[in-house]
C-alpha positions as CSV (number, residue, x, y, z in Angstrom):
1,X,0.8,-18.3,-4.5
2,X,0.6,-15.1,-6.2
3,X,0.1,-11.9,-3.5
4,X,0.0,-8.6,-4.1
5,X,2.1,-5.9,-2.9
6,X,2.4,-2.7,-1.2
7,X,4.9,0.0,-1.6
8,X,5.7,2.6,1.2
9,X,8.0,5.4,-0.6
10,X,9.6,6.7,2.5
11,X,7.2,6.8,5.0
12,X,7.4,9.4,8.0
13,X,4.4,8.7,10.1
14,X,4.3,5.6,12.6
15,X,1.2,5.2,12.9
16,X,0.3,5.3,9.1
17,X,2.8,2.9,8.6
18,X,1.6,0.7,11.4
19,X,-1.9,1.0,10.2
20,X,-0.9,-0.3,6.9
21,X,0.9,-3.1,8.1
22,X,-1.9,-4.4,9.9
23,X,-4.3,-4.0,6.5
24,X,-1.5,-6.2,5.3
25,X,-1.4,-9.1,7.7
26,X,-5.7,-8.7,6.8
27,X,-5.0,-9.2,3.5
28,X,-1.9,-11.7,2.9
29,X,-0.2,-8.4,1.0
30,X,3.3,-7.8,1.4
31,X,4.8,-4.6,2.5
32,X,8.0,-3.0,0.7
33,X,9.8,0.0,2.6
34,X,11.8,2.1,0.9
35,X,14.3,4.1,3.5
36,X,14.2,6.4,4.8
37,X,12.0,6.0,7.3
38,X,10.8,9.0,9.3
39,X,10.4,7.1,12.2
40,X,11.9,3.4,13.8
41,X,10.4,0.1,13.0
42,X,10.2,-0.9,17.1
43,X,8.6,2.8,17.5
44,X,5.7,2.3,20.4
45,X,3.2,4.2,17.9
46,X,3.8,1.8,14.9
47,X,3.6,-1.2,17.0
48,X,0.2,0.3,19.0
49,X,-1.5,1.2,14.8
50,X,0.0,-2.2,13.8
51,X,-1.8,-4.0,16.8
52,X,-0.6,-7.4,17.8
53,X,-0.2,-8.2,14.1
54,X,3.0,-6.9,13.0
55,X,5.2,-10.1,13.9
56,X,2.9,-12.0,11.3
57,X,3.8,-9.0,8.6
58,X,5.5,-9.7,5.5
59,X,7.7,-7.1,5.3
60,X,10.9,-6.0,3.3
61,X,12.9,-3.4,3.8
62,X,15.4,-1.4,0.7
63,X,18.0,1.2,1.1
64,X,16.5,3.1,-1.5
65,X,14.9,3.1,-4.6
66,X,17.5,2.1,-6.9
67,X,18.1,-1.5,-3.9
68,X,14.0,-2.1,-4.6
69,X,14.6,-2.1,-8.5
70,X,17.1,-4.4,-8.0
71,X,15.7,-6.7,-6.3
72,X,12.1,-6.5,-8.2
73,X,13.3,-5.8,-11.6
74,X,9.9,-7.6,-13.1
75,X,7.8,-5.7,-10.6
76,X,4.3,-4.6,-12.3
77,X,4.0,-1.2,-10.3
78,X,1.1,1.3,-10.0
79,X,2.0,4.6,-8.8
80,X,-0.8,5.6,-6.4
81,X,-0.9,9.8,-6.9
82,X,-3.0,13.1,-7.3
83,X,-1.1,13.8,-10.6
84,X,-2.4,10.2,-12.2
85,X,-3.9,9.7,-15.2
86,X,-5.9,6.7,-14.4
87,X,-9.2,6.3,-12.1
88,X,-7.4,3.5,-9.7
89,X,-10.5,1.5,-10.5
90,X,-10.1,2.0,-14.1
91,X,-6.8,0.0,-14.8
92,X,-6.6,-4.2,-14.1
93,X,-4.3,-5.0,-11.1
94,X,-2.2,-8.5,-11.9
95,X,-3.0,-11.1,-8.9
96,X,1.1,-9.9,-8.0
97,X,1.0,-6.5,-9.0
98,X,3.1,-3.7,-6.6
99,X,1.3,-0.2,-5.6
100,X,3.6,2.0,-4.6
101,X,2.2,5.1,-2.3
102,X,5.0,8.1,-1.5
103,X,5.8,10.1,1.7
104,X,3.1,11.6,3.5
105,X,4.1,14.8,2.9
106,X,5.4,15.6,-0.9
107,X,3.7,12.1,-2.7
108,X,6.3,9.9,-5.1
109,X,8.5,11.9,-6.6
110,X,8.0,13.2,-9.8
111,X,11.2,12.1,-11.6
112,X,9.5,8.7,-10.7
113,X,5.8,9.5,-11.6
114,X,6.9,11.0,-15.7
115,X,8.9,7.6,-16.0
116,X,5.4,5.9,-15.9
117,X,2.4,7.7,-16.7
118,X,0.2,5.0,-17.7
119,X,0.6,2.8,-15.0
120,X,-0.1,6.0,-12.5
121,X,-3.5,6.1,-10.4
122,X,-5.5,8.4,-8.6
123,X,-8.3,8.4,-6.3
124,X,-11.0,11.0,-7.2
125,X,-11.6,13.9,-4.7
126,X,-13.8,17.0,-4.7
127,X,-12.4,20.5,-5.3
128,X,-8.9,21.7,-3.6
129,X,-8.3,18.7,-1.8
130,X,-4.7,18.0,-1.4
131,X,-4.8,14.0,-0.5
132,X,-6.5,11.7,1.6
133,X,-4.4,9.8,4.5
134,X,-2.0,7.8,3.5
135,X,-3.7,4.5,5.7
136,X,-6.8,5.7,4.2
137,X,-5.6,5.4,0.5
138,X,-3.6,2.5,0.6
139,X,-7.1,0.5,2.1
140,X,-9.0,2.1,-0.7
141,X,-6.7,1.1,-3.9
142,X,-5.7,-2.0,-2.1
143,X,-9.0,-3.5,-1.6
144,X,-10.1,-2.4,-5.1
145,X,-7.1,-4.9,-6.4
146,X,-8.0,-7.7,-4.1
147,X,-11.5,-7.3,-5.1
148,X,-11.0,-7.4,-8.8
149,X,-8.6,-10.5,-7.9
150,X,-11.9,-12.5,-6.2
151,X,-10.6,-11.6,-2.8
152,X,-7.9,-14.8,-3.6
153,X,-7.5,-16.8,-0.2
154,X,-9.4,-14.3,1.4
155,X,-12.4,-15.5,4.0
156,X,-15.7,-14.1,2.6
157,X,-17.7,-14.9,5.3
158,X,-17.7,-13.7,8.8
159,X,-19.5,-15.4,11.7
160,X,-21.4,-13.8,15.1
161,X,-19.8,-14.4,18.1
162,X,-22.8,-14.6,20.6
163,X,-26.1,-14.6,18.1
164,X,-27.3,-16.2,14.7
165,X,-28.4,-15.1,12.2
């Protein structure tokens, strides 16, 4: 079964991280994390974002860039950035395809980004706006992919606990 994929570029908040791992166990995603790591996996404040979810997370951890192309050499990445080319809705994410976010505080690296400029996305903002939070993007890009793949194997339907409809 084909899943898609997140890329954390390395993180250095917790609870960013935690946050998106729990978006991840909602989705049947699979998180990639590039070290370093500004922070430690069993830190109290990813665990507490990540709620009682992260044991059911599908998570991979790399040494560093270079140990995730290894390992994914036929990897379909989108490079999630405020230098992209592409409307993040404007380009068609594969049912497997990777979206790779960078650091909190400097975005993917450049060297990176010039490598790939088509397959580079951005989400629009008004005026001098730096970037959104890094939770907040990865839920906005990531649910734009699941929704163009049908929400696959996703429930669609939610139910009341107390009351009917």
């Amino acid at each position: 079964m084909a899943a898609l994929n997140v890329i954390l570029y390395e993180p250095e908040i917790p609870q960013n991280t935690g946050n998106i791992g729990r978006s991840c166990v909602a989705t049947g995603t699979r998180l990639h994390l590039i070290e370093p790591l500004g922070f430690l996996l069993n830190d109290k404040t990813v665990k507490r974002a990540g709620m009682d979810y992260w044991d059911q997370l599908d998570v991979t951890r790399y040494d560093d860039w270079n140990d995730f192309n290894q390992k994914n050499p036929n990897a379909s990445i989108y490079y999630a950035t405020t230098k992209g080319r592409n409307v993040y809705t404007r380009v068609q994410y594969e049912p497997d395809a990777f979206i790779m976010f960078g650091p909190e505080s400097r975005g993917i690296p450049e060297e990176i980004l010039v490598a790939h400029p088509d397959r580079c996305v951005r989400i629009p903002m008004v005026g001098e706006t730096r970037s959104l939070n890094l939770a907040n993007s990865v839920a906005i890009v990531l649910y734009e992919a699941l929704r163009q793949n049908d929400f696959s194997q996703m429930q669609l339907e939610g139910n009341l606990h107390r009351l009917q409809w």
